[in-house]
VOBA-809087 format. One record per residue (C-alpha): y, z, x. Coordinates in steps of 0.001 Angstrom, whole numbers, padded with zeros to 6 digits, always signed. Layout:
! VOBA-809087
YZX/...
END
This chain:
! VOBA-809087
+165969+179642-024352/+164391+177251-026921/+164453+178431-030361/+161160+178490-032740/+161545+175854-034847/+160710+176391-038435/+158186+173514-040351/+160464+172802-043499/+158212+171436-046571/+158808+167261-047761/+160065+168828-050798/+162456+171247-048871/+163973+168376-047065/+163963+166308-049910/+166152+168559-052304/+168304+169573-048731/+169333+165900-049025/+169921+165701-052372/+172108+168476-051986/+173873+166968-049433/+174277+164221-051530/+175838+165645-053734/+178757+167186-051270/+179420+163491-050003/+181150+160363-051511/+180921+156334-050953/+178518+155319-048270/+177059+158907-047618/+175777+158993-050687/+174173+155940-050196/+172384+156760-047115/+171121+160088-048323/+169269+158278-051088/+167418+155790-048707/+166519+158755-047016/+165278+160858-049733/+163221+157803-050852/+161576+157197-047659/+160821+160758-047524/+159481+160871-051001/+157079+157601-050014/+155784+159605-047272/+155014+162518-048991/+153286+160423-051731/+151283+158864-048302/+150168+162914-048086/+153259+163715-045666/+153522+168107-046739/+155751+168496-043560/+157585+166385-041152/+154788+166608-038646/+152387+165412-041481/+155073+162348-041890/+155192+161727-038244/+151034+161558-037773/+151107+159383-040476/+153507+157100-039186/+151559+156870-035958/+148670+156333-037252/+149837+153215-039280/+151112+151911-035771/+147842+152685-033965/+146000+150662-037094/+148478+147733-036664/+147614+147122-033385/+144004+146999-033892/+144296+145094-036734/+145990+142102-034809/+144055+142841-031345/+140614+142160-034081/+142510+139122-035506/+143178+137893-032211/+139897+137851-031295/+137663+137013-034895/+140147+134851-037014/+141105+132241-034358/+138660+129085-034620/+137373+128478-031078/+136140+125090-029660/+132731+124810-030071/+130436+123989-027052/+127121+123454-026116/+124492+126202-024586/+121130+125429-023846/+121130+122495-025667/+122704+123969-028855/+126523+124236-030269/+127401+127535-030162/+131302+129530-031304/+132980+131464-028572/+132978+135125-028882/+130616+135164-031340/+127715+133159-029703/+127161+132460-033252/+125589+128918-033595/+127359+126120-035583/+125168+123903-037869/+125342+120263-037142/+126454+118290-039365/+124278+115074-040502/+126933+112573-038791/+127319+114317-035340/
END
């Protein structure tokens, strides 16, 4: 039997690790704070719950992705080459102007 599990708040799990914090010494201490300042970026990001964190998270991976699968594709010079008589870009079919020398 799965229990329901209850939605705690940013803030709630932010001052839950600060309290814990404060129980532990050396390292734990330490690793507590990283947390609670990751958590604290989040909710700044407009993370109010750990689902809110989690959405946000994948969103940001979803965006990376097309931001390099667009790079790929619109910030890599092509080769140009010649279409119906006229230098054009691949991709873009956008035509280059000749220069005065070519």
């Amino acid at each position: 039997m799965v229990d329901k599990v209850t939605t705690l708040t940013m803030d709630e799990i932010i001052t839950g690790l600060g309290d814990i914090r404060a129980t532990v010494e050396g390292k734990g201490q330490e690793i507590c704070q990283a947390a609670v300042n990751i958590l604290f970026a989040l909710s700044e990001e407009g993370a109010k719950t750990s689902e809110d964190a989690l959405d946000i998270l994948h969103d940001y991976r979803l965006q990376a992705k097309q931001i390099t699968s667009l790079r790929s594709k619109h910030m890599v010079a092509g080769k140009p080459f010649l279409k119906d008589g006229v230098r054009s870009l691949p991709r873009r079919w956008s035509r280059e102007v000749p220069s005065p020398t070519a």
